[in-house]
DSSP file (Angstrom, degrees, kcal/mol; ACC not computed):
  #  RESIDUE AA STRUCTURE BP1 BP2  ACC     N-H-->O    O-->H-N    N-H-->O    O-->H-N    TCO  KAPPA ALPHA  PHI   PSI    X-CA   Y-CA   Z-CA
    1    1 A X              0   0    0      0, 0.0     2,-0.1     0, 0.0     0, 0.0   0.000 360.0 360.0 360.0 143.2   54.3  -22.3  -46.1
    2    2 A X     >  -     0   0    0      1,-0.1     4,-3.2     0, 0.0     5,-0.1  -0.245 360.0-110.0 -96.5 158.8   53.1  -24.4  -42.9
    3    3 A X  H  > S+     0   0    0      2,-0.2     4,-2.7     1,-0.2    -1,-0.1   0.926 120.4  43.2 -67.2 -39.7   52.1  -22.2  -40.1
    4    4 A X  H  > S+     0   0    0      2,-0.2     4,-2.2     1,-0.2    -1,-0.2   0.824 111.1  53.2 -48.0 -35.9   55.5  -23.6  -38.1
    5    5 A X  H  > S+     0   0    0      2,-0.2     4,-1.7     1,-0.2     5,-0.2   0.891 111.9  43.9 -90.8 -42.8   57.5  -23.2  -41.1
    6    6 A X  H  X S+     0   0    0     -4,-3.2     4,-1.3     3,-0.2    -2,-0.2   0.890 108.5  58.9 -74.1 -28.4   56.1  -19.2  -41.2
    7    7 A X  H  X S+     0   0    0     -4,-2.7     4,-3.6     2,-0.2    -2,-0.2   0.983 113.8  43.0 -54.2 -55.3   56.7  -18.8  -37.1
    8    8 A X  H  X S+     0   0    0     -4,-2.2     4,-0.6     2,-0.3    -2,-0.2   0.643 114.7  43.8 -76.2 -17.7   60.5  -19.7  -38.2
    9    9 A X  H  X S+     0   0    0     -4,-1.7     4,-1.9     3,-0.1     5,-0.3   0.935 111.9  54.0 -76.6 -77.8   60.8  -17.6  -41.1
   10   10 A X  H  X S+     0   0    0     -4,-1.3     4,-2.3    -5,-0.2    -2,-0.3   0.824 110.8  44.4 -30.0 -59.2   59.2  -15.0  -39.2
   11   11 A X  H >< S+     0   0    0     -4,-3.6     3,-2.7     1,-0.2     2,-0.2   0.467 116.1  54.2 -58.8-101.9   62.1  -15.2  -35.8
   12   12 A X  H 3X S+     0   0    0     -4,-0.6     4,-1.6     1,-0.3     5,-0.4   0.067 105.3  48.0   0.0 -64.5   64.7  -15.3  -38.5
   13   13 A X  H 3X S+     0   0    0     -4,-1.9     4,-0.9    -2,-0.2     3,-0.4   0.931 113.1  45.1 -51.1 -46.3   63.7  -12.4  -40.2
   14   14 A X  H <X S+     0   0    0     -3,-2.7     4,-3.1    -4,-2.3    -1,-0.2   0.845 105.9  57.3 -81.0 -19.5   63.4  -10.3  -37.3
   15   15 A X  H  > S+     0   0    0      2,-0.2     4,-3.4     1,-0.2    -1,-0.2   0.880 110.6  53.3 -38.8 -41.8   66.9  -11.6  -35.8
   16   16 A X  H  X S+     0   0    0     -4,-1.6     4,-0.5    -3,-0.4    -2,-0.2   0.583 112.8  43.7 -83.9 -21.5   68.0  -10.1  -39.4
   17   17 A X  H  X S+     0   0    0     -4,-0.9     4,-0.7    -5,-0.4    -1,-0.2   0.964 108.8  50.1 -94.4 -47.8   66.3   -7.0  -38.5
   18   18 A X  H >X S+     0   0    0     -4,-3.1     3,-4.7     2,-0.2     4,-1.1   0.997 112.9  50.0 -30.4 -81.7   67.5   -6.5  -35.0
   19   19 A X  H 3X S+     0   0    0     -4,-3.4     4,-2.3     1,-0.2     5,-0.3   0.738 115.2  44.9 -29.8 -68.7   71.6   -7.1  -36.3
   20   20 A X  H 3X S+     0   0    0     -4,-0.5     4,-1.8     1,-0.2     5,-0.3   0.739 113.0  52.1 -59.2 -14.0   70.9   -4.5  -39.1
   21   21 A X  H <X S+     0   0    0     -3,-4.7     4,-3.6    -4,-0.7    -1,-0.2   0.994 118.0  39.5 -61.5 -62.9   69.1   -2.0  -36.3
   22   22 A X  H  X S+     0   0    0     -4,-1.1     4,-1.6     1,-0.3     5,-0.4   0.910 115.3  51.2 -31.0 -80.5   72.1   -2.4  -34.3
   23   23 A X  H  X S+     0   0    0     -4,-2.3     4,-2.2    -5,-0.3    -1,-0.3   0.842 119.7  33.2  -3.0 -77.3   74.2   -2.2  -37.2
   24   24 A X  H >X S+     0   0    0     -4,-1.8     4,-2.0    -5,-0.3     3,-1.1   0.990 115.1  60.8 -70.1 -54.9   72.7    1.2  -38.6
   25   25 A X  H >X S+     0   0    0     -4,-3.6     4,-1.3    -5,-0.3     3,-0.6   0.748 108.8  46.6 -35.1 -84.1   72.0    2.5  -34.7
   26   26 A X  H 3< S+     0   0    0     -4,-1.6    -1,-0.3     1,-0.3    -2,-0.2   0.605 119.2  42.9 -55.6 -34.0   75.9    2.2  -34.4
   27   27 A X  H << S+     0   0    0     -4,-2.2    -1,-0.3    -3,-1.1    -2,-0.2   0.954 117.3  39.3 -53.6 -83.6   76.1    4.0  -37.7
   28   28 A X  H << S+     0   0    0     -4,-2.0     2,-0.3    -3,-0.6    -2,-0.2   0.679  91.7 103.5 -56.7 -37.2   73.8    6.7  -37.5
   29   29 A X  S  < S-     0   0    0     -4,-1.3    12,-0.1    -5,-0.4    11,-0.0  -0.637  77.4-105.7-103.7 153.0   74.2    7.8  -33.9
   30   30 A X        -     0   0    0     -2,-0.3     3,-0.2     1,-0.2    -1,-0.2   0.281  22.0-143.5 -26.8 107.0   76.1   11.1  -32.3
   31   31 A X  S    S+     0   0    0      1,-0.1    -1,-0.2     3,-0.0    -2,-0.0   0.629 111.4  58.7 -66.2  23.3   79.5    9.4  -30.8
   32   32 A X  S    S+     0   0    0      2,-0.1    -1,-0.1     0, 0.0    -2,-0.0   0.413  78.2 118.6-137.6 -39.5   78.3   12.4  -28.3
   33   33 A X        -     0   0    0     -3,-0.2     2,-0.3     1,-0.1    -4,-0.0   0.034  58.9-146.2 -31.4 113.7   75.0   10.6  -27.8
   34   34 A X    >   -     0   0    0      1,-0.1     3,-2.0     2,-0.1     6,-0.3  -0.849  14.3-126.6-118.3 169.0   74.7    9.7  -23.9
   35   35 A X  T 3  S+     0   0    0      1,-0.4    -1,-0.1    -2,-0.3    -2,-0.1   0.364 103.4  60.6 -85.8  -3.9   73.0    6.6  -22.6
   36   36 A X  T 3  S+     0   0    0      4,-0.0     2,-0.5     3,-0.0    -1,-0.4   0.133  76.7 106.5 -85.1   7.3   70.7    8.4  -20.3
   37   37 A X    X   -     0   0    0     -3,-2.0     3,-0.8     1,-0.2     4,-0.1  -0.875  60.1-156.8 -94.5 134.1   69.2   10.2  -23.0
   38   38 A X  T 3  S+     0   0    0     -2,-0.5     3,-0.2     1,-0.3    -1,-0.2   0.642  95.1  45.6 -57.6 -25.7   65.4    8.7  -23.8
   39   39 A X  T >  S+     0   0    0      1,-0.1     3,-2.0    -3,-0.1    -1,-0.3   0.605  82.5 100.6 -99.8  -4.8   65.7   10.1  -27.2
   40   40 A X  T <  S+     0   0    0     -3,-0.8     3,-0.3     1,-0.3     4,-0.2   0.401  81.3  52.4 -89.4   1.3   69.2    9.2  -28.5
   41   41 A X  T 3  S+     0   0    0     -3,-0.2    -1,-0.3    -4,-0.1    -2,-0.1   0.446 109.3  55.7-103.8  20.0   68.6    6.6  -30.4
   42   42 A X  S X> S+     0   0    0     -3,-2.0     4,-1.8     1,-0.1     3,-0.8  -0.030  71.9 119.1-107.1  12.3   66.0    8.9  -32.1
   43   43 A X  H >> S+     0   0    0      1,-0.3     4,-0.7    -3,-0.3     3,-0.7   0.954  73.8  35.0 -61.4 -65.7   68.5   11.4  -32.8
   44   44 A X  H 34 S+     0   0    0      1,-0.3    -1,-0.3     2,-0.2    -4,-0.1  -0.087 110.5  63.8 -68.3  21.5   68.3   11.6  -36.8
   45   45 A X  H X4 S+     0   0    0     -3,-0.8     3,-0.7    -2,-0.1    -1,-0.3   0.655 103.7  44.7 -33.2 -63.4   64.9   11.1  -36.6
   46   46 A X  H XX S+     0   0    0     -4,-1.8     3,-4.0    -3,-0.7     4,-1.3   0.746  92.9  85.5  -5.8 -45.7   64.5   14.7  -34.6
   47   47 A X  H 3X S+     0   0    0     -4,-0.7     4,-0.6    -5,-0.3    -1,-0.3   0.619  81.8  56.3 -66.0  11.1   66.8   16.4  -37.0
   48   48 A X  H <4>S+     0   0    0     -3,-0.7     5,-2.1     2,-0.1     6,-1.2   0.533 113.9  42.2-109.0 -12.8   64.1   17.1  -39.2
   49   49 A X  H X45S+     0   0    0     -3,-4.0     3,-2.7    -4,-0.2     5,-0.2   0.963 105.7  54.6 -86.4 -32.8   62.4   18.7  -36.5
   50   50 A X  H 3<5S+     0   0    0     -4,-1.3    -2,-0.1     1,-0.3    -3,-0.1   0.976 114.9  47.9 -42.1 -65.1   65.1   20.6  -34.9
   51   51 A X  T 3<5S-     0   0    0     -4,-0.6    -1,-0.3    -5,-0.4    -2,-0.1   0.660 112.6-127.6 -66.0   4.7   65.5   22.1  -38.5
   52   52 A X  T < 5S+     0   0    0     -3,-2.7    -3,-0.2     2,-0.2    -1,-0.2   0.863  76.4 114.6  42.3  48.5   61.8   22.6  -38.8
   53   53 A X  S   <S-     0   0    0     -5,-2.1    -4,-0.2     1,-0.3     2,-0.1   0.326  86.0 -16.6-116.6   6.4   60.7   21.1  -41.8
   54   54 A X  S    S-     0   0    0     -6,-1.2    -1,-0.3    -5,-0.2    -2,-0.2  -0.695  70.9 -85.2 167.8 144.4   58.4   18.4  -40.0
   55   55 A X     >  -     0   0    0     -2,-0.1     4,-2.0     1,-0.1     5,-0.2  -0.210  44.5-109.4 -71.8 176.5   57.6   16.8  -37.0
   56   56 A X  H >> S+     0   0    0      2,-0.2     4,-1.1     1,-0.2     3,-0.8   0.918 121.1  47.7 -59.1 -63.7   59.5   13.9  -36.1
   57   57 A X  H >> S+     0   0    0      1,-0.3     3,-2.8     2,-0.2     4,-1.1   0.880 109.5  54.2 -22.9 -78.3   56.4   11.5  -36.8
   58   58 A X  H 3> S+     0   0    0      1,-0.3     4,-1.5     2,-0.2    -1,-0.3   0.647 110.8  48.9 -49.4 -34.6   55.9   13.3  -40.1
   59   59 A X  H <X S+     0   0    0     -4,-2.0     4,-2.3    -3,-0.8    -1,-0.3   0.896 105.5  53.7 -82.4 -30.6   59.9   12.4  -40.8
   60   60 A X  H <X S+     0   0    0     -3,-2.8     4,-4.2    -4,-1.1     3,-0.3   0.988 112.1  49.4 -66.3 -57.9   59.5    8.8  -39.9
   61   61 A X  H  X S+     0   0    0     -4,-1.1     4,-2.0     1,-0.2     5,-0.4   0.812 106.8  48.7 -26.2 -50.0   56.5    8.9  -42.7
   62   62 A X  H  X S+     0   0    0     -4,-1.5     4,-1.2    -5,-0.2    -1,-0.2   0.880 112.8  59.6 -88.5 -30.2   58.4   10.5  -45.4
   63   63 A X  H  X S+     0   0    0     -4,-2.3     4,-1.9    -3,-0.3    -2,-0.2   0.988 112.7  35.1 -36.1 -72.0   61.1    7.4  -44.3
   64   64 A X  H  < S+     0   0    0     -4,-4.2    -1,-0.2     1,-0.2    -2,-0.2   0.558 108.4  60.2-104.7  20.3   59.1    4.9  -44.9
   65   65 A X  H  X S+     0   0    0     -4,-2.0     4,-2.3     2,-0.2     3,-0.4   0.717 107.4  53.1 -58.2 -43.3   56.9    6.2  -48.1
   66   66 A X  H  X S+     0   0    0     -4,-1.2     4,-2.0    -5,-0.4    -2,-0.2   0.989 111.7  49.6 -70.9 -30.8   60.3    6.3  -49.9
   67   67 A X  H  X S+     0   0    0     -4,-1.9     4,-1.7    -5,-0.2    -1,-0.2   0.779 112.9  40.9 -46.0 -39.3   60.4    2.6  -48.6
   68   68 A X  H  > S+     0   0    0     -3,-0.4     4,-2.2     2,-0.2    -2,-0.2   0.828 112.1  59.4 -89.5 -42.8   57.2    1.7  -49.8
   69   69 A X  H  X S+     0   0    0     -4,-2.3     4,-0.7     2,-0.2    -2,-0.2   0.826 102.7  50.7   4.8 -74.0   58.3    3.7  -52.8
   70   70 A X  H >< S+     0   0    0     -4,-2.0     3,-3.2     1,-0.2     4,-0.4   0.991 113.2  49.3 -66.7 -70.2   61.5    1.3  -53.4
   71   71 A X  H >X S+     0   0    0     -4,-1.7     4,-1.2     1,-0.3     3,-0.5   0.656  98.4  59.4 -51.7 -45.0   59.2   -1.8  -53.2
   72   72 A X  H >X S+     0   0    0     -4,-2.2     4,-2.0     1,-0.3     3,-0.8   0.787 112.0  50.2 -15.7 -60.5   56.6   -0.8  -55.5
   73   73 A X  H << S+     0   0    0     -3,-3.2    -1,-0.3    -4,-0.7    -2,-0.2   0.738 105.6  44.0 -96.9 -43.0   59.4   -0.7  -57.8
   74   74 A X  H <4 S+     0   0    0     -3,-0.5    -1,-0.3    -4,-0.4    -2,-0.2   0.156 113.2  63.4-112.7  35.3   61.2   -3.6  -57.6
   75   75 A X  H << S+     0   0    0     -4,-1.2    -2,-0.2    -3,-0.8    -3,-0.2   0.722  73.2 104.9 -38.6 -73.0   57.8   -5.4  -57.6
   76   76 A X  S >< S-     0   0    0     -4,-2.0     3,-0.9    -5,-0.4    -4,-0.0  -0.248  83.2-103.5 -67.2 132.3   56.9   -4.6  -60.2
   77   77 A X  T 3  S+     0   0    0      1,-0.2     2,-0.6    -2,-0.1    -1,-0.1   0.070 104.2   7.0 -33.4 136.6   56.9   -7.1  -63.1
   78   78 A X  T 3  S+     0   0    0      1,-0.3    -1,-0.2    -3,-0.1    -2,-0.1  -0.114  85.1 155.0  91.2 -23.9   59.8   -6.6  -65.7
   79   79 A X    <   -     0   0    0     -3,-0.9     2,-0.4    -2,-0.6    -1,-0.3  -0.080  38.7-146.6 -34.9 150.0   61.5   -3.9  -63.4
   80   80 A X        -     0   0    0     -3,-0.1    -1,-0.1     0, 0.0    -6,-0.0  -0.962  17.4-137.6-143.9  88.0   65.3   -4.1  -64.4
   81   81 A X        -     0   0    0     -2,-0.4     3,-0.1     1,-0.1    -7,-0.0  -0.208  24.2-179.6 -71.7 130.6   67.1   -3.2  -60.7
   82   82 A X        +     0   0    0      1,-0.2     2,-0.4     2,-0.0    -1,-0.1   0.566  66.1  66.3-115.3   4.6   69.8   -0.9  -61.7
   83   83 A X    >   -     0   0    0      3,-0.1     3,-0.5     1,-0.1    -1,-0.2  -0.970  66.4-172.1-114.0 129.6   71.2   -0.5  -57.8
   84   84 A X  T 3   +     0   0    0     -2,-0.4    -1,-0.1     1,-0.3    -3,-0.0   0.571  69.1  65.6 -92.4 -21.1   72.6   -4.0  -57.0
   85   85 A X  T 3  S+     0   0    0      2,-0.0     2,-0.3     1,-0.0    -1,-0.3   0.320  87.4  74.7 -92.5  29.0   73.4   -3.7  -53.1
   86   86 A X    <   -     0   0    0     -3,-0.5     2,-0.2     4,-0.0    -3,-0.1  -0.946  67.4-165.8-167.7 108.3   69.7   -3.1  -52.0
   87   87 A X     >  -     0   0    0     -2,-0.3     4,-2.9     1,-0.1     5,-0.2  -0.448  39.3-110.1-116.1 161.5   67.5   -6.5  -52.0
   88   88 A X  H  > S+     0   0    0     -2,-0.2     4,-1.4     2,-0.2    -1,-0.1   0.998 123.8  58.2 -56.7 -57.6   63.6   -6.6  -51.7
   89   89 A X  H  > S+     0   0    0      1,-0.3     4,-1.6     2,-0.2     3,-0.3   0.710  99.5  50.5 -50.4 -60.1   64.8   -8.0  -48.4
   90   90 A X  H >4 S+     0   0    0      1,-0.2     3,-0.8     2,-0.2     4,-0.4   0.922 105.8  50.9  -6.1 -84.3   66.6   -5.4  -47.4
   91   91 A X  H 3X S+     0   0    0     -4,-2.9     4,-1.5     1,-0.2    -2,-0.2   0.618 111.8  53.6 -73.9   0.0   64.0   -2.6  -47.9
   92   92 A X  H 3X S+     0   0    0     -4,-1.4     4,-2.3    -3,-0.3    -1,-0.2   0.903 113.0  36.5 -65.4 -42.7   61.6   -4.8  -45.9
   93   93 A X  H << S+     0   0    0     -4,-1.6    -2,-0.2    -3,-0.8     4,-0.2   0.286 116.3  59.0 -86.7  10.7   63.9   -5.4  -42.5
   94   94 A X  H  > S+     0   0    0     -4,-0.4     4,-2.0    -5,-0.2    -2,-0.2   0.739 116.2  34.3-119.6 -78.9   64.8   -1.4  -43.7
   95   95 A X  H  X S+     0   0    0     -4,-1.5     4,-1.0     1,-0.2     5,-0.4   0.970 118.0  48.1 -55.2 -77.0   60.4   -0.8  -43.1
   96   96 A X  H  X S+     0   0    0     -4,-2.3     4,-2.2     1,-0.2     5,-0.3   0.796 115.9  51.2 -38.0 -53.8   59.8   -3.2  -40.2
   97   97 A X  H  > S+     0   0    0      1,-0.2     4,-4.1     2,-0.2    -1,-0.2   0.896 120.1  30.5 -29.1 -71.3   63.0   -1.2  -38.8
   98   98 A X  H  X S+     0   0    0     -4,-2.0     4,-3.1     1,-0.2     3,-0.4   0.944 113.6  60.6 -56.4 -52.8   61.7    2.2  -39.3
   99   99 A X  H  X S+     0   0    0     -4,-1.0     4,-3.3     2,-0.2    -1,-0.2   0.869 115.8  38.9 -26.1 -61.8   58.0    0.8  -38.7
  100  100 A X  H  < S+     0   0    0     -4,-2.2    -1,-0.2    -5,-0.4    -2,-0.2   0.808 111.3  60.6 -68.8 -32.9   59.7   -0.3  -34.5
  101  101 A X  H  X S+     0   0    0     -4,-4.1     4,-1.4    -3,-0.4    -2,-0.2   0.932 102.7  44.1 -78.2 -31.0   61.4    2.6  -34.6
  102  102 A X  H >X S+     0   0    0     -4,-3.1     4,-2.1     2,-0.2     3,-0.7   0.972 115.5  45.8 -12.9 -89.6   58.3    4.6  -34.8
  103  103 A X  H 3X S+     0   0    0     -4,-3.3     4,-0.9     1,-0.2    -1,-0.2   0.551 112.9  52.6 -42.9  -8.7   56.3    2.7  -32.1
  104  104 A X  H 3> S+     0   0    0     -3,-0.2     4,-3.2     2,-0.2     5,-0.2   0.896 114.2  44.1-104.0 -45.7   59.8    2.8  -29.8
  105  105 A X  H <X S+     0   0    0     -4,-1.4     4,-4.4    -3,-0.7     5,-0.3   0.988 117.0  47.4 -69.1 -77.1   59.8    7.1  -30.4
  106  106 A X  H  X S+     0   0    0     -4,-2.1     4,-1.5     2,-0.2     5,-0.2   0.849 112.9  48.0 -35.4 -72.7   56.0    7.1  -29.7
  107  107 A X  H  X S+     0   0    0     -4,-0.9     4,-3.3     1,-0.3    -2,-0.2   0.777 114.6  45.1  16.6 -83.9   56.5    4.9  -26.5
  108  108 A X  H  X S+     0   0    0     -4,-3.2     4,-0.8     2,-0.2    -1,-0.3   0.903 110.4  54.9 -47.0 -55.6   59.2    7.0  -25.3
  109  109 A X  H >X S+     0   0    0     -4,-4.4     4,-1.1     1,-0.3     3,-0.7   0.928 109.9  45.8 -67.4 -40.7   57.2   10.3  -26.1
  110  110 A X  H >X S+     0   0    0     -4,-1.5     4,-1.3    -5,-0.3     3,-0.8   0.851 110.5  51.2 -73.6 -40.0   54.2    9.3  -24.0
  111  111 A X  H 3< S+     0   0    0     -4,-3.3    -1,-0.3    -5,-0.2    -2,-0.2   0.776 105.8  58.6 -62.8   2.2   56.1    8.0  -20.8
  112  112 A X  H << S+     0   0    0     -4,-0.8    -2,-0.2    -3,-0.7    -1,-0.2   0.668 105.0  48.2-111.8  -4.4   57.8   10.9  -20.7
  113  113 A X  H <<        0   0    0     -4,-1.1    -1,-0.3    -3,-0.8    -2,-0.2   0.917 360.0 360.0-101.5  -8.4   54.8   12.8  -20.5
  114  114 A X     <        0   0    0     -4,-1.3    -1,-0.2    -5,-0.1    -2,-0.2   0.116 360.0 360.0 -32.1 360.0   53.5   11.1  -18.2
């Protein structure tokens, strides 16, 4: 791949990651959720603190090991994918997601002590 030709693959993908953020944001969050909260699109990301079984970080981790997980697995040579709606592609723009949502939760936590 030419260096241009990876710059274009590269926007592309991440247009493809943004829609599916959106997507899943729109999914995933409280209909209760208000737009002045700094954390609400971090909401199910929290709950595994709220419930005390990890910090928030610590949830985002266990996210995207099972991520790293999937690929490993349908890497690997000869693997025989037995769920069909779930692409390598996917569970990459599925890591870079979680990966930005991480950095965006970090972000957040440090202005706000500030």
């Amino acid at each position: 791949m030419k260096v241009q030709e990876y710059f274009d693959f590269h926007k592309e993908m991440c247009d493809k990651a943004r829609a599916i953020s959106q997507a899943k944001n729109n999914d995933y969050s409280a209909p209760s959720a208000r737009e002045d909260d700094p954390y609400a699109v971090f909401a199910n990301f929290m709950q595994a603190e709220r419930l005390n079984i990890c910090t928030v970080e610590q949830g985002f981790l266990v996210r995207l090991s099972d991520k790293f997980s999937r690929l490993c697995n349908l890497l690997r040579p000869g693997h025989q994918q037995t769920v069909m709606d779930e692409k390598v592609e996917d569970t990459i723009l599925d890591t870079v997601n979680y990966l930005l949502l991480l950095a965006g939760y970090i972000h957040t936590k440090k202005k706000e002590q500030k």
